[in-house]
Structure formats: structure tokens, C-alpha cells
N, C-alpha and C positions, 0 to 999 in steps of 0.2 A: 689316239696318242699323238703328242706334239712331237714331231721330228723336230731334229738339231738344230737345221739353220732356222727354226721355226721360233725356236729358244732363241738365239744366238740375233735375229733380225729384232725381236721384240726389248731385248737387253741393250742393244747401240741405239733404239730409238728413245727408251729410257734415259740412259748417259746420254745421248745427245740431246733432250728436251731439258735436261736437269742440270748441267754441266756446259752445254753448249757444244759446238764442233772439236774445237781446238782443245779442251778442258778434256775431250772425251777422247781426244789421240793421248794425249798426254798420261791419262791415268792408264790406256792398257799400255802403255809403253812401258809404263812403272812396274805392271803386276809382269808384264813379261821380261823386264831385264833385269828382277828383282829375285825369281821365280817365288812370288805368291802366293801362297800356303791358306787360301780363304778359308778353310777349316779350320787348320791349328787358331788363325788371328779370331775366328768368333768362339772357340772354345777358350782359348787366355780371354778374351775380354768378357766373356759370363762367369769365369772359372769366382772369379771373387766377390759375387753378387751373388744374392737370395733372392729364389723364385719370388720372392715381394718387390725388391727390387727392380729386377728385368719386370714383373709386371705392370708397375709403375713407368718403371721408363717405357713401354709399350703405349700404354694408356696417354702418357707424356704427348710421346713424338702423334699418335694419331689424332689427337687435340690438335695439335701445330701442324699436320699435314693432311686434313680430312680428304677425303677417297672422294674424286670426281670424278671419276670414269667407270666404264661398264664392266661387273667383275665376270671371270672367265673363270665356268666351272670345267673342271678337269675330271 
């Protein structure tokens, strides 16, 4: 089982590889003094699209961002 900061290390080096340093202070700054609801925001943005949809856009973004790194079975 992956403990917390196990999570939480592998997430800032995401944001910080994808975003940069300062990009990736900025954005938790936002979801913290905003307090950020990442549930409610991914349930409104699928709420109005068909499982054909979301599968397309899935299909979409992993064409334009194909997997280069080693996958991690859980």
C-alpha cells in the first residue's frame, strides 16, 4: 500500500515536471485559498458529456500525451 507522503511526493514531482517550480507553488496556492472541491469540478465537467465523449476525449489527450515512463501496478 502506498502511504501518504508516498502519494503526495510523487504528485509535486508531477506538477513540478509539467508546470515547473513556481507554476506548481502557484497552482496549490489556488486550490488552497480557494478551497477546491476536485470532486465536485470533475463530476460538473463529465456531468454534460456521453460516456462517447469522455472516451474520445481520453483517446484524444493520450495521442497528444503518450506514456513514457514505467507504469506502477498497485
Amino acid at each position: 500500500m502506498i502511504k501518504e507522503y508516498e502519494i503526495m511526493s510523487r504528485g509535486f514531482e508531477c506538477l513540478a515536471r509539467e508546470l515547473g517550480d513556481v507554476e506548481t507553488e502557484t497552482f496549490i496556492a489556488f486550490l488552497l485559498s480557494n478551497r477546491f472541491d476536485y470532486t465536485k469540478w470533475r463530476q460538473d465537467k463529465f456531468d454534460d458529456m456521453t460516456l462517447s465523449e469522455i472516451g474520445k476525449s481520453a483517446a484524444d489527450y493520450a495521442k497528444q500525451h503518450p506514456f513514457k515512463g514505467n507504469a506502477t501496478v498497485i
